[in-house]
Each structure stands twice: as C-alpha cells, then as structure tokens.
C-alpha positions, 0 to 999 in steps of 0.5 A: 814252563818252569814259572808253572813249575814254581808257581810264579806269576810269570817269567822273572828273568826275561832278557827283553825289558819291561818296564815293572821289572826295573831295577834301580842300583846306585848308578842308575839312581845316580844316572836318572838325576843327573840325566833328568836335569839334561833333559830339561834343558831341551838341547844337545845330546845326551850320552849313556853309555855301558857294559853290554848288558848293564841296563843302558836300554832301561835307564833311558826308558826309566829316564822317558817314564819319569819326564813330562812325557805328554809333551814328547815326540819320541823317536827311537832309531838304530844307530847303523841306520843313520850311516849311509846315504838314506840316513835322513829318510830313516830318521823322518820315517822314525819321526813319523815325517815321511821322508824319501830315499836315494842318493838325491835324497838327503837334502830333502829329507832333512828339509822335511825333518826340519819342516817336522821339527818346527811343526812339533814345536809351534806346537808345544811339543819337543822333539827327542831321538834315541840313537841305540847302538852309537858305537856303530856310527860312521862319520856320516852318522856323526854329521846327520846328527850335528846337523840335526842338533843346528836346526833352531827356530828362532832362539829354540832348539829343534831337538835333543837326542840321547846316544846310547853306546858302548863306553868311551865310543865317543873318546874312540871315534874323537879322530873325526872332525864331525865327532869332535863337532859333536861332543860340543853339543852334549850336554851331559854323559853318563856311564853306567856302572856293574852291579856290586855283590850285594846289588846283584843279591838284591837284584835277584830276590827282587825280580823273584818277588815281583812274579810271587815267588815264596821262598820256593825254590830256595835259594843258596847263598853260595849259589849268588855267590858265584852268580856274582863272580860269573856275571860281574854284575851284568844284568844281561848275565844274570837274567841269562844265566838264572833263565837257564838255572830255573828251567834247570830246576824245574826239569829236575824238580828241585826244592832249591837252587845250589851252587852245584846246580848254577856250576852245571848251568854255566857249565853247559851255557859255555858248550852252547856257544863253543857249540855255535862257534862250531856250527859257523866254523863248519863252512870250513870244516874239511872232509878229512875233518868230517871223516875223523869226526864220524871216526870219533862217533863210531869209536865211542859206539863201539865202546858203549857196545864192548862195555855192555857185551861185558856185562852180558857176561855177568851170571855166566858159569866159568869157562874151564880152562886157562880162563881169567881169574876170578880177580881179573874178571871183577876188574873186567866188569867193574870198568865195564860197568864204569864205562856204561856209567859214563856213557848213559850219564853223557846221555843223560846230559845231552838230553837235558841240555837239548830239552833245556834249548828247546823249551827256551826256544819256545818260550822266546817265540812265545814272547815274541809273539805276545810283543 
C-alpha cells in the first residue's frame, strides 16, 4: 500500500531477503573476503555467526553469488533437521540423493550420501551444505556433520559446509566431544558485526533508492537518530521498525517521516507484542481475571457514557435553584469534555493500529505467495 502511496517501485523494507537489495557494511565487506578465500579451499566448515537479524542469511547468499557458482552443488537444511534419527534421510533429500528414513536408516542414508558425493565430484562439481540455525544443533547433529566432513575420495574432500548461528554457538556447546571433533575441521569463522549510525543512515537511504524514492517522503534526521538507537544496528530491526513507519505515513498521508511519528511507531510495535504474550498467556487466564477484565471494559463504557451525557447539557437554561454555579459547571464540562477527548483519541489509535496489522497481514501472504 504505502509504495503506491509514495510512488516507489515496490516495498524497500521486506524482511524476506533479496538479493538487489543487499547492503554491504564494513563487516560484511570484511566477511565476504575472508570467507571467499574459505571457500576456495573446497574443505571444512566454514562458520558465520551473529545478532539475530544482522544479515547472516544475505552474507552467505552474497558469498554463493560471488563464487564460481557453476561448479556448486548446493544444499540449504535447517539445523534442527539434522538432530534425531533421520538426520542423514533429510540431508540426502536436501541433496536431492533420495535417502530413507527410520531408525534402521542412517547407516544407509549416509552410504547413499556418500555414494552422491563421489558421484558430484567425479563429475566436476563440489558439494557444499548450508546449515541454518546451528545454535539449535544437538550432539547428533554435531556427529552427522563430522562424519560428513570425513568423507574423502582419494586425496579430495567430499563436501564443506557453512554453519550459520548465533554468536559463540560453538564456544556454547565446546563441552561435547563431537563439537570439539568439529571445530577441527573449520577452516574459517566470522562474526558479523551491528550497523554503526552512520551505516545505519546509509542503509536506509539506499533501500529507499533502490524502489525510486525521490526525496518523498522526506526524511528527518532526528528521526534515523532514534532509529539508531532503537534498533542497534539490526537490520532485521530496521526493516521492521521503517516497514510499520512508512505504512504509518501513508495511512496518515504524510509528506515526512519525524521522529515524533517513528516514537508512535515503536510505541504501538512494543503493545504488539505485550499484545502476543497476552494472547499465549491467556490458557491461564482465570475466570476471575476474565470477570474483572469484562469489569475494566464496562467501567471505561460507563464513563464514555457520563462524560457525553454531561455535554448533553451544554445550551440548556439553568436550573433554579441551589443548582451548580456557573464556575462549577464550566469545570463540569471542561473534564467532560476531556474525557470525551481521550476517549475518541484511544479510539482512534486502536483503529489505526488495527488497520496498520491488517494491511501488513496482507501485504505478507502477498509476498508469500508471489515467492
């Protein structure tokens, strides 16, 4: 929606990663020379790692699209998939190599990987697995892929894998013998560092670019300022939090992005998801807490009601009387008033914020289903 709104040639911010909108900071510039040179010597493992969300995912893309690629056999595998007993059945399917599945089945299955392998290098081309995840890998896991990094023919390495993970996963999980059996075989490890601020600048400006944008809207530099400081340089961050800005924009057709609008924006981004944690810790909510819920909802009605009824009275000729002064019933309606007003502008918030979720619902099953 809010790319129409502006006129861009698509969505700048998308949190699924393409590869035009890549973004090479200093680390990652860093990261690709260093890994490159890994790469070429065709063995061992190779180990990334990172912040969640610091672009580890488009490093090793970026790595794959800078290497001979016509001369790769590459399979991409979740690292949870290799724990248990059909971790060889899975890694064959990724292979493409068939494999089986059961309890019975992993001597085979790596006899039918390792007939794959020789297959792929009689032929000319090297054999290279992508673990994703590898923080979550169990000591089995560990042991598939150290057999997996013995497999030879003749003098040649049958494959080398990349280990993509959370910082230090391995130095975490050293108290196993398989892991420290593995960190033998790696022959080169990396950790992706956080934008800076003034990376983080460029980042933005650059995406916007790139989908056409022309100073519209424009952007406040007090605004990237806090962007900065929220997001501490994640690009996961960044692509969430100036998603939900720009939607924002847009619903309120606004010529600029401020940092008074960004402060709304994280602002309702941290209700979401007291919001979520809410919704899955409502299996425990007690009927009791329900009640006094509902209570909380009727009360807020029943004021609402009060505060309009008050206005109601506005215009009317005085009662005779001992009525109220004329002082007290000003005060009357100015917080009748500001009730009313606060009420209509929690309204009005929710309303948006609704609308915000739901268009970004639709937006992704959009872009779900285009990939």
């Amino acid at each position: 929606m809010y790319h129409q709104f502006y006129g861009f040639e698509g969505r700048p911010f998308e949190l699924t990663s393409d590869p035009a909108f890549y973004f090479e900071s200093a680390s990652h510039r860093k990261a690709l020379s260093y890994l490159g040179l890994a790469l070429d010597q065709r063995e061992g493992f190779i180990v990334v790692t990172g912040a969640a969300g610091s672009g580890k995912s488009e490093l090793v893309q970026r790595l794959l699209d800078r290497s001979t690629a016509g001369d790769l056999t590459v399979a991409q595998i979740a690292a949870s998939a290799l724990n248990g007993e059909d971790g060889f059945s899975h890694l064959a399917e990724a292979f493409g190599a068939g494999g089986q599945s059961g309890v019975e089945a992993a001597t085979a299955d790596l006899d039918t990987l390792e007939t794959f392998l020789q297959g792929e290098t009689r032929a000319g081309r090297r054999c290279l697995l992508i673990v994703d995840g590898s923080e979550t890998l169990e000591p089995d896991g560990f042991q598939r892929l150290r057999e997996l990094a013995e497999l030879r023919l003749g003098s040649q390495s049958l494959l080398q894998g990349i280990l993509v993970g959370s910082s230090d996963f391995l130095e975490e999980q050293s108290v196993h013998g398989e892991v420290q059996q593995l960190r033998q075989n790696v022959v080169a490890s990396y950790e992706l560092a956080p934008l800076d601020a003034e990376e983080t600048h460029s980042f933005v400006y650059e995406r916007l670019q790139r989908v056409g944008w022309n100073g519209h809207p424009s952007i406040e530099e007090q605004m990237l300022d806090v962007l900065v400081d929220e997001t501490q340089g994640s690009l996961r961050q960044i692509n969430q939090i100036m998603n939900r800005l720009l939607l924002v924009g847009a619903l309120e057709e606004s010529d600029a992005l401020t940092a008074e609008m960004l402060g709304e924006v994280i602002k309702e981004m941290k209700m979401d998801v007291q919001i979520e944690q809410r919704t899955a810790d409502a299996v425990e909510t007690t009927d009791g807490e329900v009640a006094d819920q509902h209570a909380q909802q009727r009360f807020a009605g029943a004021e609402l009601e009060t505060a309009l009824a008050a206005l109601q009275q506005v215009g009317k000729p005085p009662v005779s009387g001992n009525g109220p002064s004329t002082d007290q019933a000003y005060d009357d309606l100015t917080a009748a008033v500001a009730k009313v007003e606060k009420r209509l502008d929690e309204q009005e918030q929710s309303l948006r914020h609704v609308l915000t979720m739901l268009i970004e619902w639709l937006e992704d099953e959009e872009t779900q289903e285009a990939a």
